[in-house]
One Martini backbone bead per residue (centre of mass of N, CA, C, O) as a GRO file, in nm:
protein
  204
    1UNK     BB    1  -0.054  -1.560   0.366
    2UNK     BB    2  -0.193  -1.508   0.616
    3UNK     BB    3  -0.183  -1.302   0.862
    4UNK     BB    4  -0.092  -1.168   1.199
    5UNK     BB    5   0.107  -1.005   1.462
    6UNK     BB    6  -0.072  -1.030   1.681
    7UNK     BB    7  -0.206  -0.805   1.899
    8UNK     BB    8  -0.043  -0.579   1.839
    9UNK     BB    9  -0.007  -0.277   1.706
   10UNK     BB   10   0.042  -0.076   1.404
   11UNK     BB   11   0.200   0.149   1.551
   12UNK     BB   12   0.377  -0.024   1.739
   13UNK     BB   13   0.506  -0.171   1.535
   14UNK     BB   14   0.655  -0.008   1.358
   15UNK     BB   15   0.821   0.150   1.601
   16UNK     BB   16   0.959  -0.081   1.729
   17UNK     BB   17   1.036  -0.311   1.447
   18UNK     BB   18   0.831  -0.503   1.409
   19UNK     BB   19   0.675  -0.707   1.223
   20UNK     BB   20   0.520  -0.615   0.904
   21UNK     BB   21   0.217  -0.606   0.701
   22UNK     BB   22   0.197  -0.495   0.385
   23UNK     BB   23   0.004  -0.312   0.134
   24UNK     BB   24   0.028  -0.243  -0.137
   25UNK     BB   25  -0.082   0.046  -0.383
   26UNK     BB   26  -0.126   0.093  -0.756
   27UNK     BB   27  -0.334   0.290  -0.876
   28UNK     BB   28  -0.604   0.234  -1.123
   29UNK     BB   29  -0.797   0.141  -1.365
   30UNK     BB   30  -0.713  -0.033  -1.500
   31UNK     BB   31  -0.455  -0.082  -1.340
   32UNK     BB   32  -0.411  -0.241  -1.029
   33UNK     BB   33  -0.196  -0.262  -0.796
   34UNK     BB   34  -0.059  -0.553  -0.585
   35UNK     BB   35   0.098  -0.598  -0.258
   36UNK     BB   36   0.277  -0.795  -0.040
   37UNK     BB   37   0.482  -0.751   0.285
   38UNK     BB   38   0.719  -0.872   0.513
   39UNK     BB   39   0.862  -0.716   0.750
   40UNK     BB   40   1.174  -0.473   0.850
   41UNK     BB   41   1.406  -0.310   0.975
   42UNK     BB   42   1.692  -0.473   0.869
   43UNK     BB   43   1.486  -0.699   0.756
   44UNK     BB   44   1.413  -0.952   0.597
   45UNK     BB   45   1.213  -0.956   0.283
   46UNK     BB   46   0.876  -1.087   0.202
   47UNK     BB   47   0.680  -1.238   0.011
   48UNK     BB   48   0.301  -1.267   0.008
   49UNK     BB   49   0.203  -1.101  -0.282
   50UNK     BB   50   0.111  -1.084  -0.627
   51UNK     BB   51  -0.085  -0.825  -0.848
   52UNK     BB   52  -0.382  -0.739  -1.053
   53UNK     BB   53  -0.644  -0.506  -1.137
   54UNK     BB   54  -0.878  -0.547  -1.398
   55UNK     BB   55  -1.013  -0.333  -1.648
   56UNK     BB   56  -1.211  -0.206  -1.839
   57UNK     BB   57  -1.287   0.050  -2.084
   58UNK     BB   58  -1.596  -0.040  -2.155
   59UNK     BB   59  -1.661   0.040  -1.908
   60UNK     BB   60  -1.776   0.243  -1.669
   61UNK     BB   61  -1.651   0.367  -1.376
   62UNK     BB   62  -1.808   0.234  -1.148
   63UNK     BB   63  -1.760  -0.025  -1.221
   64UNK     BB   64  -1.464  -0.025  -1.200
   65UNK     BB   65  -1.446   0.036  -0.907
   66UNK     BB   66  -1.611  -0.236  -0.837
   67UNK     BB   67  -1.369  -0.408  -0.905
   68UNK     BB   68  -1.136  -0.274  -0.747
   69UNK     BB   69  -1.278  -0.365  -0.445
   70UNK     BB   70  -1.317  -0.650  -0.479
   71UNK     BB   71  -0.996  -0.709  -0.510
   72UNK     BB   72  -0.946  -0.544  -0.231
   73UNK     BB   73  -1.165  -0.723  -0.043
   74UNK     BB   74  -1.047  -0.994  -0.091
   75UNK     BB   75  -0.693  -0.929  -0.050
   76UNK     BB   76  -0.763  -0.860   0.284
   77UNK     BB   77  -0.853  -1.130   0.349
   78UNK     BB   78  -0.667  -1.278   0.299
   79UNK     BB   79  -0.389  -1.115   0.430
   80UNK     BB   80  -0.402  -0.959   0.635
   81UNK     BB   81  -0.303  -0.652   0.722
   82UNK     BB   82  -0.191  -0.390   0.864
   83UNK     BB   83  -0.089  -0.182   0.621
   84UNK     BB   84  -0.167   0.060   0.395
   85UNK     BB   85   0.020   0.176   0.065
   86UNK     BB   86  -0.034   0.452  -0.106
   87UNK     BB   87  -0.047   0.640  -0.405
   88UNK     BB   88   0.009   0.993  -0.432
   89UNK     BB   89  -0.121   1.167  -0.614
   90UNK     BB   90  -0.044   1.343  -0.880
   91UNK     BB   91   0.034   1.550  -1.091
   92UNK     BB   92  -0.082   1.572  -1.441
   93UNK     BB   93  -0.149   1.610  -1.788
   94UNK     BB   94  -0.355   1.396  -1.746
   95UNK     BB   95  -0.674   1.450  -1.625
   96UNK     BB   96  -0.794   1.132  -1.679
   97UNK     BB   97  -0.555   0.977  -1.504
   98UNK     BB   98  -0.564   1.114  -1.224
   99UNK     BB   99  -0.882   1.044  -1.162
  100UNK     BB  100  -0.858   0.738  -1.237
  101UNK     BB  101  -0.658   0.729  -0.987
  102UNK     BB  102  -0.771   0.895  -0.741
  103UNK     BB  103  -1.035   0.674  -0.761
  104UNK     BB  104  -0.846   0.429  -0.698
  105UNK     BB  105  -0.720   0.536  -0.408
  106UNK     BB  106  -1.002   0.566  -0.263
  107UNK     BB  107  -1.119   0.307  -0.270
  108UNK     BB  108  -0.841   0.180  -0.073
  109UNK     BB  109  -0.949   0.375   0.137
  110UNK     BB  110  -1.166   0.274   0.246
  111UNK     BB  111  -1.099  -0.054   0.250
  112UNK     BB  112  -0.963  -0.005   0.479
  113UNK     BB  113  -1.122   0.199   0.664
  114UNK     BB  114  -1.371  -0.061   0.710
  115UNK     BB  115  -1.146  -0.203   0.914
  116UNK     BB  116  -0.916  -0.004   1.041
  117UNK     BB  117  -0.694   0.044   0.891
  118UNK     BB  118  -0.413   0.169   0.796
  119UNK     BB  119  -0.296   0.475   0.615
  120UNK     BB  120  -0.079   0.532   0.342
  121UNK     BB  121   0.151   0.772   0.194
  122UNK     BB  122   0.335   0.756  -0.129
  123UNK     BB  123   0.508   0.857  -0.351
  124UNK     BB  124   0.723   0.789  -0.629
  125UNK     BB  125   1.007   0.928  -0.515
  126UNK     BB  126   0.992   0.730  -0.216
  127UNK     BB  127   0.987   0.463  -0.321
  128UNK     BB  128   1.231   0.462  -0.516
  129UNK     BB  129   1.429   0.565  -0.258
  130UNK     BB  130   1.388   0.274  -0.120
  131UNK     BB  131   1.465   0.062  -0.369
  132UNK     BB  132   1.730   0.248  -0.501
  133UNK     BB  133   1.791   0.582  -0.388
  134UNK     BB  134   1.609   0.706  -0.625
  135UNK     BB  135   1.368   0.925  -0.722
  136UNK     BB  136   1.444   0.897  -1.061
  137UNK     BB  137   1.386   0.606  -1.129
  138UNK     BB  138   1.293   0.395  -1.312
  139UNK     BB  139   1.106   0.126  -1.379
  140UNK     BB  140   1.340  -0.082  -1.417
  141UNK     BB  141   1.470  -0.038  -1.168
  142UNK     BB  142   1.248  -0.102  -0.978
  143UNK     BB  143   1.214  -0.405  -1.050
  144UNK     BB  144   1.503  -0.474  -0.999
  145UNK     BB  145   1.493  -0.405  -0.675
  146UNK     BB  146   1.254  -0.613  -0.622
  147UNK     BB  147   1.349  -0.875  -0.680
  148UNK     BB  148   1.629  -0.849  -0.499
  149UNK     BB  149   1.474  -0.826  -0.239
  150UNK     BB  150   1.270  -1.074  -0.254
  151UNK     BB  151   1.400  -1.283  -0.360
  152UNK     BB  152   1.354  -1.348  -0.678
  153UNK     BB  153   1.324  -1.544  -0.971
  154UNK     BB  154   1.127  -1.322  -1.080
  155UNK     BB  155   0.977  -1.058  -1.197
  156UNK     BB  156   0.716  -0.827  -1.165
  157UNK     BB  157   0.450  -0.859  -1.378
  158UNK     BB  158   0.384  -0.564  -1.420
  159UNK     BB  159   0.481  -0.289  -1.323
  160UNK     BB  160   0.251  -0.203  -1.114
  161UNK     BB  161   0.350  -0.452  -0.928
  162UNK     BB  162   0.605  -0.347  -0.865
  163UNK     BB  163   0.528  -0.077  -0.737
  164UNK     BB  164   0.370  -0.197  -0.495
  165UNK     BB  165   0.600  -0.314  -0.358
  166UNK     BB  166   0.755  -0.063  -0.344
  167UNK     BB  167   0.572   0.076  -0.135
  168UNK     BB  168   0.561  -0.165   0.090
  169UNK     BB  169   0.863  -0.131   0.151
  170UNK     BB  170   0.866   0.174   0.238
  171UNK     BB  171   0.689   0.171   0.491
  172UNK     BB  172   0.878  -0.063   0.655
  173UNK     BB  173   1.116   0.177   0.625
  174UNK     BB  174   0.922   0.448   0.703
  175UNK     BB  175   0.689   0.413   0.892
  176UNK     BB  176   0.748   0.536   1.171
  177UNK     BB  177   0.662   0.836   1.185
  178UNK     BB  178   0.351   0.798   1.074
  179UNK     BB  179   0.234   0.630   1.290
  180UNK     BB  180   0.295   0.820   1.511
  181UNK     BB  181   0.130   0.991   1.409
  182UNK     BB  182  -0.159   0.843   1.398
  183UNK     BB  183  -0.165   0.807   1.693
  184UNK     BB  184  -0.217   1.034   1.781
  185UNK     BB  185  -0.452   1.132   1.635
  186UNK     BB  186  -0.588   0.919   1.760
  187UNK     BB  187  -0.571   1.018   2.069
  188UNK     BB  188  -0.692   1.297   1.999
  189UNK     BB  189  -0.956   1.222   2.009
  190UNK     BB  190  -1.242   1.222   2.115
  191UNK     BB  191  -1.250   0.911   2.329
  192UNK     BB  192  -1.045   0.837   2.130
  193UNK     BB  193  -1.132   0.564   1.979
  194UNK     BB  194  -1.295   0.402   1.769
  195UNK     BB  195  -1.500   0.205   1.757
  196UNK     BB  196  -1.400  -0.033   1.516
  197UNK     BB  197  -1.104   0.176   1.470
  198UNK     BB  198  -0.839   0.108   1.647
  199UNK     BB  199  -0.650   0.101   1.338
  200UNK     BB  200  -0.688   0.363   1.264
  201UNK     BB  201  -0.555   0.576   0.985
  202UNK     BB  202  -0.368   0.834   0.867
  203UNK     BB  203  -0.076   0.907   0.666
  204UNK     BB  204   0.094   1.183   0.546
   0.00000   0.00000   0.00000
């Protein structure tokens, strides 16, 4: 369950090919979908977990918010991810759910931020078209391409928990260009990484 794959960076592994494991997030105040999953292009996928993080809706969002974070300082702790891969936020028709979701994608960068863990940001549209084909695909179907990718026995529910795994699967399959960014970024700071942050770097 939990475990990095040696000393190599993780801008190195991705880069290189060599098995790297991801935590997806797919953020939400209500429920936050987490997977992890260890892979590399080309070979196959293994679950490593897969969760969901629930708040009340009777709490205040401070609190959910920290209720997401011990959730997700705890599942890192835990899995020790390579890198973590966040749903980018996009516009909504509803203005209040936009708000709760780029509130709990902010949590999750903070706290994989706090390790010096890259993120990574992924489309919803980004995730569907690495595990499906199509950028277009609904629930259903990402669901289902994500448990025959991970030959599960059962499908991840609720869909929060699909969508988690099917991130970091995109990640696996196409993280090589961000990290290559993230790298040079890290590169070009003034004196190079900043201490105990050798790991940082966001990829957008």
């Amino acid at each position: 369950m939990s475990g990095a794959f040696g000393t190599v960076s993780d801008a190195e592994q991705t880069i290189e090919g060599a098995a790297v494991r991801v935590l997806g997030v797919d953020p939400g105040l209500t429920r936050c979908g987490v997977g992890a999953v260890d892979g590399a292009p080309g070979a196959p996928l293994t679950l490593v977990t897969v969760d969901v993080i629930r708040t009340s809706a009777d709490d205040d969002v401070p609190t959910r918010l920290l209720g997401i974070e011990a959730g997700i300082e705890a599942l890192l702790d835990e899995v020790r991810p390579d890198v973590v891969a966040v749903e980018r936020v996009f516009s909504q028709h509803n203005v209040r759910t936009v708000m709760g979701t780029a509130q709990a994608a902010g949590v999750a960068m903070l706290a994989a931020a706090r390790r010096g863990l890259p993120v990574a940001l992924h489309t919803p549209s980004e995730a569907k078209a690495a595990v499906t084909g199509s950028g277009r695909a609904d629930k259903a179907q990402v669901t289902k391409m994500v448990t025959r990718l991970l030959r599960l026995d059962a499908a991840p529910r609720p869909a929060d928990a699909a969508d988690a795994l099917a991130l970091a699967i995109c990640h696996v399959w196409r993280g090589g260009a961000q990290a290559r960014l993230a790298a040079a970024r890290l590169a070009a700071r003034p004196g190079g990484a900043v201490p105990g942050r050798s790991r940082g770097g966001f990829a957008q």
